[in-house]
C-alpha positions in Angstrom: 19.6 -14.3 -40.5 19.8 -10.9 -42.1 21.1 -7.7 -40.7 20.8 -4.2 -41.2 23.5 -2.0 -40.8 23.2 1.7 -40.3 26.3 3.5 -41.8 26.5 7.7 -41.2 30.1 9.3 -42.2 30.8 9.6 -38.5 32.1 13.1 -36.7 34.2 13.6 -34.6 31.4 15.2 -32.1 30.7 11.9 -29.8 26.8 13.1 -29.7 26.2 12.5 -33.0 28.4 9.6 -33.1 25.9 8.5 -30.5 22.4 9.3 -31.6 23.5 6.7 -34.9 23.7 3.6 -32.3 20.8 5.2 -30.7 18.6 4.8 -34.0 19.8 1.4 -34.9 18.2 0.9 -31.0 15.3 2.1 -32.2 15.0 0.2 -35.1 16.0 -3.0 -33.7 12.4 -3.1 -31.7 10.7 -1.9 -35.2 12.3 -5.0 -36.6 11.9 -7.1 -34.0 14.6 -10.2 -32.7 14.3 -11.9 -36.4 16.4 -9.0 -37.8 19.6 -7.8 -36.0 20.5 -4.3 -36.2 24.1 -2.8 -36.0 25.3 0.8 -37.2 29.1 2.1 -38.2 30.9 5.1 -39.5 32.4 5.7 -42.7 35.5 7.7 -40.8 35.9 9.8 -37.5 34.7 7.2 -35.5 34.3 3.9 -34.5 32.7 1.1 -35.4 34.1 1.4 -38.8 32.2 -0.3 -42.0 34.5 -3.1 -41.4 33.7 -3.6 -37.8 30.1 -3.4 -38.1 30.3 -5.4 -41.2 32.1 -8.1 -38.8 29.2 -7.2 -35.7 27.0 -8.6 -38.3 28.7 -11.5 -39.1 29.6 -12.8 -35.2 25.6 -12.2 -34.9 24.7 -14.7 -36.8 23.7 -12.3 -40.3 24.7 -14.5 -43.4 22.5 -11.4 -45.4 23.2 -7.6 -45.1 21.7 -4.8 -46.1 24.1 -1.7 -45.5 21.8 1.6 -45.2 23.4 5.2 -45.9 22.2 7.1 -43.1 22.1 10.0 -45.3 19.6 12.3 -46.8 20.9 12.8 -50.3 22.6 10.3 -52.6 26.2 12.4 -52.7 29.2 10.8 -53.1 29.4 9.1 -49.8 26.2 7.4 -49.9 26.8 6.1 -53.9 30.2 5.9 -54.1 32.2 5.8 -50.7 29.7 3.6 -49.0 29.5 1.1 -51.3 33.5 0.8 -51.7 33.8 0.2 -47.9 31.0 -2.5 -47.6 32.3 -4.6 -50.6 35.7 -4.3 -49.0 34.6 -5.3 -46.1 32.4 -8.1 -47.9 34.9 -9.8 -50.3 36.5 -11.0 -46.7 33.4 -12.8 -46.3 32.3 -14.8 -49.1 29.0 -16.8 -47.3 27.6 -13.5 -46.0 25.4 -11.5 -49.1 25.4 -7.7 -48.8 23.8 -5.0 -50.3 24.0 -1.7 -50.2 21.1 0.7 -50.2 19.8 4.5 -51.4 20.2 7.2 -48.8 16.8 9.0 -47.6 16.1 10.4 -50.3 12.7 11.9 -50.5 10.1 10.4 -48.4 6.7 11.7 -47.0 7.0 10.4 -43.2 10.4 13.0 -43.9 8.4 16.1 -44.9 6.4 14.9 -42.1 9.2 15.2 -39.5 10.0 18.6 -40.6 6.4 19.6 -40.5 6.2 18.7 -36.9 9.5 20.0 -36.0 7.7 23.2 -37.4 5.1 23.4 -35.4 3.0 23.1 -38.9 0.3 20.8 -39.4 0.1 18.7 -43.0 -2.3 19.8 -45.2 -2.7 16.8 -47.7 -2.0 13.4 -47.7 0.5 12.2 -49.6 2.4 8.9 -50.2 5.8 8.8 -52.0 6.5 4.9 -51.5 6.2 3.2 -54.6 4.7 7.0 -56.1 5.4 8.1 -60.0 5.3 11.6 -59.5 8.2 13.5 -59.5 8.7 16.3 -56.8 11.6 18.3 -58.8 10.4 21.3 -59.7 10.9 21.0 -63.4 10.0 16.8 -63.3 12.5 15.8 -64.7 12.3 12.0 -63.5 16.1 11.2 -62.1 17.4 13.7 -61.7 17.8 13.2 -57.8 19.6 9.8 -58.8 19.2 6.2 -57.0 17.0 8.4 -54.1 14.3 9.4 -56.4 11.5 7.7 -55.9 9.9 8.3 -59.4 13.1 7.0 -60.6 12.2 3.7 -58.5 9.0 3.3 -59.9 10.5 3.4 -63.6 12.9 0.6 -63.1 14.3 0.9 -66.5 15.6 4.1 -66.2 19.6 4.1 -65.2 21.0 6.4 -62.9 22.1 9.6 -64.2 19.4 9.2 -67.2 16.3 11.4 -66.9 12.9 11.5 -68.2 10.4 14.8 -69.1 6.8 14.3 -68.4 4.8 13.1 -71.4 
């Protein structure tokens, strides 16, 4: 079965502690009873990585995919994240985990902040699978493992970027 696991850095204000185990909730009936959903802190809080890493596990997940709930791919989501999940992995050698970008730049995001606005979109656009690059000066990469030009030129590592042709 896989799993995902929603990971936020935790705080130590229980309300936001609590809207993370209400979105893994929510996307548990997007996913649907094939896919289990669990959700942990990095610190402040519990569940920690290794706890929900372990929820995971006693649910039957022998695949996980550990999902920054994060906007931007700071240190946390690329480095801290990671660290804690492969600890928390190398206890469990059967189980497979991955570990995901944060947000990063999405429409359905802009979209949320539009609406939160009170501002209705103007133009359509799709940044899933998209080679255009929204940084100002497009320089491809730039916004690291989040960018999503970045993602649609698979060759180009992390840190490296790219200047329009």
């Amino acid at each position: 079965m896989r799993a995902i696991l929603l990971i936020d850095h935790g705080s130590r204000r229980s309300e936001a502690n609590e809207m993370l185990h209400c979105m893994a909730t929510l996307v548990q009936r997007m996913a649907g009873p094939s896919i289990l959903v669990r959700h942990a802190h990095m610190e402040l809080a519990g569940p920690s990585i290794e706890e929900g890493v372990q929820a995971c596990v006693e649910g039957g997940a022998t695949e996980i995919i550990a999902f920054p709930y994060m906007l931007s791919p700071g240190r946390h989501s690329t480095s801290d994240i990671p660290r804690l999940v492969s600890e928390a992995a190398r206890m469990r050698p059967g189980v497979r985990v991955t570990v995901t970008a944060a947000f990063g730049i999405e429409a359905e995001l802009g979209d949320v902040i539009l609406r939160r606005a009170g501002i209705a979109r103007a133009e359509t656009v799709v940044t899933e699978g998209s080679c255009a690059c929204w940084q100002p000066d497009s320089r491809v990469g730039i916004c690291g493992d989040a960018c999503p030009a970045r993602a649609a030129q698979p060759s180009l590592a992390v840190g490296q970027e790219s200047m329009p042709r």
